[in-house]
N, C-alpha and C positions, 0 to 999 in steps of 0.2 A: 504493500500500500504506500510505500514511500515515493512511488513514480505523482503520486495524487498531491501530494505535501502543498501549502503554497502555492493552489488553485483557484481558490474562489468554493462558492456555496452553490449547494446542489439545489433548487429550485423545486424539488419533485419527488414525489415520493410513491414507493407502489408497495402495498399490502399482497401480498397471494394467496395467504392462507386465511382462514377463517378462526378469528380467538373466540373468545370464550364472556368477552367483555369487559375483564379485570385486567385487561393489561398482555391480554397473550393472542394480540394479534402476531403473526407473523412474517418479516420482510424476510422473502427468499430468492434473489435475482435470479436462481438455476430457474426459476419457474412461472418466473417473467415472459409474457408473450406481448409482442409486437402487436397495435391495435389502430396505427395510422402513421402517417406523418406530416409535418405542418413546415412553410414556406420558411427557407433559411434566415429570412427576415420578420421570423413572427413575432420579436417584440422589437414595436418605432414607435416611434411619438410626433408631433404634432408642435410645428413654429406656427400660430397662428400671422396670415397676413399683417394683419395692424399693427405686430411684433414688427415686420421687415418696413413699413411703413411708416412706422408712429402713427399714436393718432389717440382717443379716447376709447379706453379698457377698462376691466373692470377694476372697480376702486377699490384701493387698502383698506381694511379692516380698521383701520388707527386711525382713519380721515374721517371727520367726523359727516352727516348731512345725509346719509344712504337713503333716507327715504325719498331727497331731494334729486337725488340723482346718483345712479349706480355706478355713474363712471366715472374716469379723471384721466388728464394726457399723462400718455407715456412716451418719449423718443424712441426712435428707432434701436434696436436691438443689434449689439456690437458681434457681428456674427464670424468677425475678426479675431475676439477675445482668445490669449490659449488656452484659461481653463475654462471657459468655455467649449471649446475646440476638441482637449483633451480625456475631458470628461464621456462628450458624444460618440469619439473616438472608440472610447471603450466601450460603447454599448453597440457599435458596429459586429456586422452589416445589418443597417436599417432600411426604411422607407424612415423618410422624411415630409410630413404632409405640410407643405403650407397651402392654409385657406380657412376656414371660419364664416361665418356671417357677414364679417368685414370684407370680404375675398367677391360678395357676388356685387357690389359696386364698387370696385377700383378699377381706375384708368390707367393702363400700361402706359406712360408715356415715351416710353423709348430716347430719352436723353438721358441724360449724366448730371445734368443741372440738378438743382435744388426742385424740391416739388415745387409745384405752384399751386392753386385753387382748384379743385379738378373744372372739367366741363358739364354743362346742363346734362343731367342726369347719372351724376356719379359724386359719390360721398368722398372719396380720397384718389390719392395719386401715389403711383409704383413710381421709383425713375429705374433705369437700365443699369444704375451705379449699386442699387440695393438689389435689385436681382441677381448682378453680377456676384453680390456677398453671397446668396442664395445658392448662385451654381459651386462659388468658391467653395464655400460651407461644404456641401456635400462631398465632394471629393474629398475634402482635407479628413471628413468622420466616415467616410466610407456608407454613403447614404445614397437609396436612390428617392426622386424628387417625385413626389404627390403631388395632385392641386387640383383647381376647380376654379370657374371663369366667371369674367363678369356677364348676368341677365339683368342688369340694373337698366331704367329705361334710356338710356342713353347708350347702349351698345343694341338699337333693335330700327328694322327699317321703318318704314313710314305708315305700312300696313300692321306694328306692333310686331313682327317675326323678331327675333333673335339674328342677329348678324354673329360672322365668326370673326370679322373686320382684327378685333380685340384679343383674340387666339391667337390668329395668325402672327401676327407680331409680338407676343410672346414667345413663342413658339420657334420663330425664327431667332429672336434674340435670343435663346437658350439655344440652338444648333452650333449663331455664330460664336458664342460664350464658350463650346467647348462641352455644352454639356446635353442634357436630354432628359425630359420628362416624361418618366418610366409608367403613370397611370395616371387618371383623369377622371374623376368626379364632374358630370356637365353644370353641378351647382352644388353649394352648401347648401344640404337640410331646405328641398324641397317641400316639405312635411306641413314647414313652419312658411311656405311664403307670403302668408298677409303681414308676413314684419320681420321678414327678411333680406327683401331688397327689390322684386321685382317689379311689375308696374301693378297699379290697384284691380283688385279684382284678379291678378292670376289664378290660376285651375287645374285641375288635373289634363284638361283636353288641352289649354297652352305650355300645359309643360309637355305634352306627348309631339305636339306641333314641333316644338323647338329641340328637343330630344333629337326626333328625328331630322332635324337638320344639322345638328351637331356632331349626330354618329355619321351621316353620308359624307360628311367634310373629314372628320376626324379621319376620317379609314384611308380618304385620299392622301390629305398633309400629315398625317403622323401614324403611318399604319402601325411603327413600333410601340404605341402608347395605349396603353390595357382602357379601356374603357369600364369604369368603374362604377356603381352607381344602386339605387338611386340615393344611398347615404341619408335615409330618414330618420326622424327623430322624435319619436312617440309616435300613435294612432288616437291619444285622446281628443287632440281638436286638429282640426287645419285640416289639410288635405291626406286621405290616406294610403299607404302606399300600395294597397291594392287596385288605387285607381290609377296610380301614378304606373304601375306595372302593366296594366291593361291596356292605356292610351298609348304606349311605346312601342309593344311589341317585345320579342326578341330583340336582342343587338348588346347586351351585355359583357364582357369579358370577368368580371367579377360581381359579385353582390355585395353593396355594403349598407350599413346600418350603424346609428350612431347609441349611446347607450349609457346613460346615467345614473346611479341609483336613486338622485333628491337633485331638487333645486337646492340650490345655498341661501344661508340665511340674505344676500343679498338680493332674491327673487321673494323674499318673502315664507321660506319655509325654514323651521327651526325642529328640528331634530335632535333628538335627544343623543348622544356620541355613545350611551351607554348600549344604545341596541347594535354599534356599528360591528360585533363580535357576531351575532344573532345569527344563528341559520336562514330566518326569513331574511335578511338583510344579505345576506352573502349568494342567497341561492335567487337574487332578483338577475345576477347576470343569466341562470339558465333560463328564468320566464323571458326575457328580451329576444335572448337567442331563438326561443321555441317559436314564437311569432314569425321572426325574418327567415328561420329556415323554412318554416309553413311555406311564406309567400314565394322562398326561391324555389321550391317544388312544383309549384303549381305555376308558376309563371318563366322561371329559366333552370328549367332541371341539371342537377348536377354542374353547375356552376359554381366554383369554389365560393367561401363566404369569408370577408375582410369587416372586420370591427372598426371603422375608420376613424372615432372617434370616443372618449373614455375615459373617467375618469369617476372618484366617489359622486361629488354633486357639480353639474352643472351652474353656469354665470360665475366660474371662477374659481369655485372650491371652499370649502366650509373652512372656518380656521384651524380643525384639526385635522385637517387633508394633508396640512404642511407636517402632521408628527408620526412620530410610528405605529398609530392607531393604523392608519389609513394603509401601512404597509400589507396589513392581514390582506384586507380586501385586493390590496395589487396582483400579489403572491398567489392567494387566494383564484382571481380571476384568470390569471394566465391560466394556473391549471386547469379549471373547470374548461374553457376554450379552447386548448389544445386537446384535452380530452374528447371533446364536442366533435374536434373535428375543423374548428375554424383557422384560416389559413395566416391570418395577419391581425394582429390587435394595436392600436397605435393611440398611443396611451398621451390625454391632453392636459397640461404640454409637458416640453421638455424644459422652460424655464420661462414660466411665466404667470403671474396667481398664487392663490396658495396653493394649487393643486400640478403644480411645477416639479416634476422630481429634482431641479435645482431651485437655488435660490434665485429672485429674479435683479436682486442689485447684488448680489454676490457671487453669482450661480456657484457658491459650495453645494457639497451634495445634501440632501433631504433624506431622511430615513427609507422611502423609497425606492430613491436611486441604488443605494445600496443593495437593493433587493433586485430591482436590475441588471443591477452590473453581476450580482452571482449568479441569476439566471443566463445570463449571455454567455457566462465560463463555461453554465456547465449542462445547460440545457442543451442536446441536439435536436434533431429534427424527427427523431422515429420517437414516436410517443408510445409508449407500454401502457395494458390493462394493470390498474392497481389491486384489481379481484372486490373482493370484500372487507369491510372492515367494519368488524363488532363495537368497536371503542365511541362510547358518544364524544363529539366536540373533537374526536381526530380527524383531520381530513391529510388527506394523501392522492401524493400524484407519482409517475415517476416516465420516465423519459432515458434514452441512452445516452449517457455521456458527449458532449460536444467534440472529444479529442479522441477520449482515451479507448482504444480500442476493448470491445469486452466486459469497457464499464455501463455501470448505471447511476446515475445520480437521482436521488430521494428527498424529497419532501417531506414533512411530517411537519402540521400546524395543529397547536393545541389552542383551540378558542376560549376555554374553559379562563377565565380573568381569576379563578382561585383554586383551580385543580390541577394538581398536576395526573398527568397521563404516562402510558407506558407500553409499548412494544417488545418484539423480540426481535435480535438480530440471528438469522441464519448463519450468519459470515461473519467478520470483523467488517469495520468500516472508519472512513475517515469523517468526521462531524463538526459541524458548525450551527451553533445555535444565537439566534439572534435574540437580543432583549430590550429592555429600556428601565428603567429608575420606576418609571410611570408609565401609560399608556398615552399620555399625551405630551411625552417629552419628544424635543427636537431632536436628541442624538440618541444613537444607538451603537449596544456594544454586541462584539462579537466574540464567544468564548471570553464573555468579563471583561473584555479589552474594547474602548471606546473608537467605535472609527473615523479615523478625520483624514483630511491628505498631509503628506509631509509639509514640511516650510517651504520645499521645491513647488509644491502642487504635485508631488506623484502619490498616488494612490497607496495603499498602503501595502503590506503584504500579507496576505490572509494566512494562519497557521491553525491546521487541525489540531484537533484531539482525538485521538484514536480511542476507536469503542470496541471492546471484545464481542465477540460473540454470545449474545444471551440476552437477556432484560435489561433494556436501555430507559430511562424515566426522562419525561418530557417536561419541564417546567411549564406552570400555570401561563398564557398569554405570552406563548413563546413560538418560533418556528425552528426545527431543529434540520439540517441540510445534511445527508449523509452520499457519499461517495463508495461506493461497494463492488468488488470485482463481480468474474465468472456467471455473467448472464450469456447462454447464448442466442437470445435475442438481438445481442448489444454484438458480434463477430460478423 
């Protein structure tokens, strides 16, 4: 086990045997079977446009007036920074989505200049200078580039159609840039467009209109670019997206769907943080899912499914989003979705709100980045059945090893906020267990040891503890990561 040393944490965890309840489940990688597997890039995150932009976002917690007004300017986002850079780096290879709700009225300007005012019917302005950071960006974290266009009334001909005028020149300016955007969302959260950007009265039958002139274009000027869609968000008001599927037709290259557990207290919902552990709170990602897989069956069969946006609550993130509360449910979600089946989850954002896995004026990491970045070590792409698991409040995932030939890397989250839990090992194994002081503290230790970056900015170096074979105990409101040879699922 010493090839393992000085890895990262295992994200995932797979039970195969059936315990008893007390503690005797058992993890036995020999008996581990392969149950799918998910896009090399299945954990990315999310720059929202306004981030590349500047412009007004959701406002700090500390700012007083929320009911006055939910938002407040922010500058442009330094996409240049290194530990910025650094940080992303290591959670490569991603998708990188930039777009949001700011994304479906902004005017590509195509200069270098300073913005200016946008034009009649559009809220803000790209220049070519910040795009450029956009293509930089990617390359430098090993990121491919997401996005979605402007339908603001001011990118549409005279007859109200959708022009692609606005694409195009995107599009080209990212070819001449060097770079290339790898998928395409035709708009942000169609679901939501009486206040989202498009002209008044939009519809399921003008979105099907302009759909389809966006895919007949798309397939000519950028046949290499996935067609994504429709990226909705709720079915309880607005337009829904069975209609939204039915006015289109076919023409999809993936299905996506956006996915929140609450609004934040700055939409006006207030949430109690005590339920954030809760089965019903944790198993709200499989009811979303259950829905958007419904509609990809009946309307584009067997079309892979992409989570394209996500995060605990929506309008920016509860203020416990930023602590290691919030890490369960991250943790928590990949697994349940790579289990599922689903291809890409792109987790919003990557530094920006409270629900940033960095900080957004410091981008130091967040308790959840951490949980990221071990997932990325050690998660591969063949997902393994976890079997059954008797133990209340353990949940378990487990996946083959991202390097190590043979291996399997293990999961094991203990929800329980005052029980401790317990397993058995078949094997020995290498283990990392994540903690906090509190539940809603900002840092988090690992094996007792608190993680932060060096005074360099490098990351730190992770050091197991090696678990013998037998009965291993899981501390109350903890996740424990183990590293385990001899699966031949995993050769």
């Amino acid at each position: 086990m010493q090839t393992f040393r000085r890895i990262g944490l295992a994200l995932i965890i797979s039970v195969t045997s059936l315990g008893t309840g007390n503690g005797a489940d058992i993890i036995a990688p020999a008996h581990m079977k392969a149950a799918g597997t998910i896009d090399a890039r299945f954990q990315s995150y999310n720059v929202e446009m306004v981030e590349v932009t500047g412009g007004r976002f959701w406002k700090p917690y500390a700012q007083k007036g929320m009911r006055r007004d939910r938002y407040a300017y922010r500058p442009p986002v330094d996409l240049a920074n290194p530990r910025l850079r650094k940080l992303a780096a290591a959670l490569g290879p991603a998708y990188m989505r930039v777009s949001g709700t700011w994304a479906n009225a902004t005017f590509f300007a195509d200069t270098d200049g300073a913005a200016s005012a946008p034009p009649a019917g559009f809220n803000s302005v790209l220049t070519r200078a910040q795009w450029r950071g956009v293509v930089d960006f990617a390359h430098a974290v090993d990121a491919e580039i997401v996005t979605s266009f402007a339908v603001s009334p001011g990118n549409r001909s005279p007859d109200g159609a959708w022009t692609p005028d606005q694409t195009q020149r995107l599009i080209d300016a990212t070819r001449q840039l060097g770079g290339r955007i790898a998928a395409a969302e035709f708009m942000n959260e169609p679901t939501l467009a009486a206040t989202n950007g498009p002209p008044t009265g939009y519809d399921a039958k003008a979105y099907g209109r302009d759909f389809n002139i966006f895919r007949d274009w798309i397939r000519r000027a950028a046949p290499e670019t996935l067609i994504v869609g429709p990226g909705s968000a709720g079915e309880s008001s607005g337009i829904r997206t069975r209609d939204l599927l039915a006015a289109t037709g076919p023409g999809l290259d993936r299905v996506s769907y956006h996915h929140y557990n609450t609004l934040s207290a700055r939409c006006g919902v207030h949430d109690d943080p005590r339920q954030v552990l809760s089965e019903d709170w944790l198993s709200r990602t499989d009811a979303a899912l259950t829905i958007y897989r419904g509609l990809r069956d009946a309307f584009e069969p067997g079309k892979p499914i992409w989570l394209t946006e996500t995060a605990n609550a929506a309008c920016g993130g509860n203020v416990w989003d930023a602590t290691f509360l919030d890490t369960f449910r991250y943790l928590d979600q990949l697994g349940r979705l790579a289990k599922a089946g689903v291809q890409v989850v792109m987790h919003n954002t990557l530094a920006a709100s409270d629900y940033g896995l960095l900080d957004e004026r410091t981008f130091r990491p967040r308790p959840s980045y951490w949980g990221a970045l071990l997932w990325r070590r050690l998660m591969g792409s063949t997902v393994l059945d976890p079997g059954m698991v008797s133990t209340t409040g353990l949940h378990v995932y487990a996946h083959c090893h991202a390097a190590a030939n043979g291996a399997v890397s293990v999961l094991l989250i203990n929800t329980s906020r005052h029980q401790p839990r317990s397993a058995t090992l078949a094997v020995s194994a290498e283990s990392y267990t994540l903690q906090a002081d509190h539940l809603q503290d900002t840092n988090v230790q690992m094996n007792g040891k608190r993680l932060s970056l060096t005074d360099d900015d490098d990351l730190p170096h992770f050091d197991a503890r090696t678990m013998a074979q037998g009965q291993v105990h899981l501390p109350p409101a903890s996740m424990t990561f183990l590293v385990m040879p001899d699966a031949a699922a995993c050769r």
